[in-house]
C-alpha positions in Angstrom: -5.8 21.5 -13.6 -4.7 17.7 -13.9 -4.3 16.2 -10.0 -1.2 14.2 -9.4 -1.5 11.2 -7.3 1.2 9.0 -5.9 0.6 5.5 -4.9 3.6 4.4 -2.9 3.3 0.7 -1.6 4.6 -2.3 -2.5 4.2 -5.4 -4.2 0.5 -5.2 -4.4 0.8 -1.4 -5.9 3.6 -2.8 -8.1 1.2 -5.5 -9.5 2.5 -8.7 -8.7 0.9 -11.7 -10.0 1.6 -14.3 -7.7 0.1 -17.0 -10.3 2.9 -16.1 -13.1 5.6 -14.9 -10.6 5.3 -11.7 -12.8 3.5 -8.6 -13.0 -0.1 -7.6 -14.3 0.1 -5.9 -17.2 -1.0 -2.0 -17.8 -4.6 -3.7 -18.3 -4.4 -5.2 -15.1 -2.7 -3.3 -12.1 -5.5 -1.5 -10.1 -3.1 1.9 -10.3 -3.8 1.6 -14.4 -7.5 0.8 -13.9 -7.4 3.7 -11.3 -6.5 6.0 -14.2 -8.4 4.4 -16.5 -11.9 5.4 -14.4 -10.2 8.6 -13.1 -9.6 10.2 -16.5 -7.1 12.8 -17.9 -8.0 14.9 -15.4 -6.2 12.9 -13.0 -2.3 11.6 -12.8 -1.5 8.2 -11.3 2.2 7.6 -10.5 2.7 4.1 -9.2 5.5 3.7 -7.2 5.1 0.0 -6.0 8.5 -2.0 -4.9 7.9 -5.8 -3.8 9.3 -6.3 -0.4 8.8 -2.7 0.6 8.1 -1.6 4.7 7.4 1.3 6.3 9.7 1.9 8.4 12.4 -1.1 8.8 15.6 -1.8 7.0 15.3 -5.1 5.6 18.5 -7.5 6.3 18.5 -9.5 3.6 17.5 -6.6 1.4 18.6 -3.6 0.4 16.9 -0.4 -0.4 13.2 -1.2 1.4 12.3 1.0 3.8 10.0 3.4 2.8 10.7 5.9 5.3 14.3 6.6 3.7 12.8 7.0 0.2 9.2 8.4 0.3 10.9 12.1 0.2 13.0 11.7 -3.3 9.6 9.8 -4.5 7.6 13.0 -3.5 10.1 15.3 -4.5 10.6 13.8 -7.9 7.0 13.8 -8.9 5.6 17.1 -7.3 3.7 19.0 -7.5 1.5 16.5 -5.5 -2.2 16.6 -4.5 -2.7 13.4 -3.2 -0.4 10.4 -1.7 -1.9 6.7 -0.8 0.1 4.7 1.1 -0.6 0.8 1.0 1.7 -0.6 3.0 2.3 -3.4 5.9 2.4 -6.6 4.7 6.2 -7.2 4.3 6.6 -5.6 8.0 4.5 -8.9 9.4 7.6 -11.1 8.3 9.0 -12.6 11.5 12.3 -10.8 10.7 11.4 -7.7 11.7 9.6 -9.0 15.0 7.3 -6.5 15.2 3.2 -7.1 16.0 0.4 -5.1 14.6 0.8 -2.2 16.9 4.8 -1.4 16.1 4.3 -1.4 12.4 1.4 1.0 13.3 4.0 3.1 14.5 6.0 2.4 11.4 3.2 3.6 9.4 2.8 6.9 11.4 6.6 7.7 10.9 6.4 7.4 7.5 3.1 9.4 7.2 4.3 12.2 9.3 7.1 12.6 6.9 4.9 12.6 3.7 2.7 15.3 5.3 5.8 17.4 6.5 7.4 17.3 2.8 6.0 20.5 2.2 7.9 21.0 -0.9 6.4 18.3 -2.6 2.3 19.7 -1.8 0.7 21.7 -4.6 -1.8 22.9 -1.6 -2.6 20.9 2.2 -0.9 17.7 2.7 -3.3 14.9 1.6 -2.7 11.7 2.6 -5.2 8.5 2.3 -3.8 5.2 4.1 -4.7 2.0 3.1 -4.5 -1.3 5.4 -3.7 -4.2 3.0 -6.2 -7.4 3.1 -5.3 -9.5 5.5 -3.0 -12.6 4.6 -4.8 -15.9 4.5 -3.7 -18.9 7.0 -3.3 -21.1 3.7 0.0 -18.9 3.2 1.9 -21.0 5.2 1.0 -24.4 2.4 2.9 -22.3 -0.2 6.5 -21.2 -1.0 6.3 -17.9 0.5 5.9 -19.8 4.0 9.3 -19.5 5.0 10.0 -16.1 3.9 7.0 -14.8 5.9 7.2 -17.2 9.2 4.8 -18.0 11.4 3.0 -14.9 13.0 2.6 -12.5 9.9 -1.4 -14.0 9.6 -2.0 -12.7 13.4 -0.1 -9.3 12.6 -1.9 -8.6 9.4 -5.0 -9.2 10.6 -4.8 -6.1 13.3 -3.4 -3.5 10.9 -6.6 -2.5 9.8 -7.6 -1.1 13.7 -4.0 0.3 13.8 -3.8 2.1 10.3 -7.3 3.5 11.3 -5.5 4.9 14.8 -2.8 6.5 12.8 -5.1 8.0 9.9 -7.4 9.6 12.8 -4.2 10.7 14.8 -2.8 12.4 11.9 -5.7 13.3 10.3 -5.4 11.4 7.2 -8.1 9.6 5.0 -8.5 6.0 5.4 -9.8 3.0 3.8 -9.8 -1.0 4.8 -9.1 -2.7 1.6 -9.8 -5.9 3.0 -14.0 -4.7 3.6 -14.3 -4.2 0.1 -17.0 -6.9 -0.9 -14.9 -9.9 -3.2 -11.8 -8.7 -2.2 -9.5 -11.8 -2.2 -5.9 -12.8 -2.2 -4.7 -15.0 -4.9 -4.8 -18.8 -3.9 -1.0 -19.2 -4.9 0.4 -17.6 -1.9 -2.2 -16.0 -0.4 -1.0 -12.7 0.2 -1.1 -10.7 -3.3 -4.2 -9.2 -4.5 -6.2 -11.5 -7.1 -6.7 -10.2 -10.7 -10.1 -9.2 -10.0 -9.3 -7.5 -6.2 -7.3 -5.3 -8.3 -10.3 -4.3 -10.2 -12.2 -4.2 -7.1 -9.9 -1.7 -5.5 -10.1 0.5 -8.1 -13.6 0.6 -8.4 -13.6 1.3 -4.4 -10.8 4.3 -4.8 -12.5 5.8 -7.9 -15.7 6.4 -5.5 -12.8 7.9 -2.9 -11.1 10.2 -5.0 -14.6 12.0 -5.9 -15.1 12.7 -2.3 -11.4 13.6 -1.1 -10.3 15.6 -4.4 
C-alpha cells in the first residue's frame, strides 16, 4: 500500500530559490528529490506557501497562518500516514514579536491540531517536526533585512531546543535540519535553503522515513 506524506511548511518546502527570486524546479525541491529516493511506494504532497507561520495571522498578509489551514490541507489529501511540519522562520519577523519560546507554543498548537484531525489518519497520528536552519547574521546585508528586522537571527537560532520540547511533549518525531553536515542557507538572503541543502535534506529524511514508516 502506497504511504501518503504531507509536507506542510513554507518557503523552504515550497522551493524558493533565493538566487533567481523563483522556484527550484521538480529536479531541485528536496520534496521531489524526497520522492525521487522514496520510490512509488511512497506519496509526497508538498504543501509549501512562502511567508507561512504556525500560528499568527500575518498583517500585511493574508491567508498565512497555518493553524487555520492545516485541517482542509489534511482533509483534502487523506488518507494520511505521515505529516512534516517545517516551520518557524517567518514567525521570527519582528512583526509578530514573538521569541523562540512563543513560536514554540505556535508550533505545538498547530501540532496538536494535526494529530487531533482524526479524519485525515489512515492509522495513529504521525507527525515528524522539523526546526528550520538557523538564519545567518549576514541576512540583515540583504533585501530581506527589513522585512525580517532585527531579532529574527536570535529567535531562529533557539527553535531547534523548543521544536525538540514540543516533539517530546507531544510525542512526535523530530529532526534539527540545521545539524545536518553542509547544510547551508543560500548567500543571497541568508535564510532559504541552498540548492545543495535541499539535496542534503532529502538524503537526511530518506534515512528517517525507513525508520518511522
Amino acid at each position: 500500500m502506497q504511504k501518503n506524506i504531507l509536507c506542510f511548511g513554507d518557503s523552504n518546502t515550497h522551493g524558493y530559490n533565493s538566487k533567481t527570486g523563483g522556484r527550484f524546479d521538480v529536479n531541485e525541491r528536496w520534496t521531489k528529490l524526497l520522492q525521487k529516493n522514496l520510490g512509488d511506494d511512497y506519496y509526497i504532497i508538498e504543501e509549501g506557501l512562502s511567508g507561512r507561520t504556525t500560528s499568527f495571522e500575518d498583517p500585511v498578509f493574508e491567508g498565512l497562518c497555518g493553524l487555520n489551514v492545516i485541517y482542509p490541507c489534511m482533509m483534502s489529501h487523506e488518507p494520511l500516514d505521515l505529516v512534516i511540519i517545517m516551520l518557524g522562520t517567518n514567525d521570527t519577523k519582528d512583526r509578530f514579536n514573538a521569541n523562540s519560546f512563543i513560536i514554540g507554543k505556535g508550533l505545538e498548537r498547530l501540532a496538536q491540531k494535526t494529530i487531533d484531525t482524526h479524519a485525515a489518519w489512515r492509522g495513529a497520528p504521525n507527525v515528524l517536526l522539523i526546526a528550520p536552519p538557523p538564519i545567518h547574521p549576514d541576512y540583515a546585508k540583504t533585501a530581506v533585512a527589513g522585512e525580517m528586522g532585527d531579532k529574527c537571527v536570535e529567535r531562529s537560532r533557539g527553535l531547534a531546543k523548543e521544536f525538540k520540547d514540543v516533539a517530546d511533549r507531544l510525542h512526535c518525531h523530530f529532526l534539527d535540519a540545521g545539524s545536518i553536515p553542509g547544510i547551508e542557507m543560500y548567500p543571497y538572503d541568508w535564510m532559504h535553503l541552498s540548492l545543495e541543502s535541499h539535496k542534503l535534506l532529502a538524503d537526511e529524511l530518506t534515512k528517517v522515513m525507513k525508520e518511522i514508516l
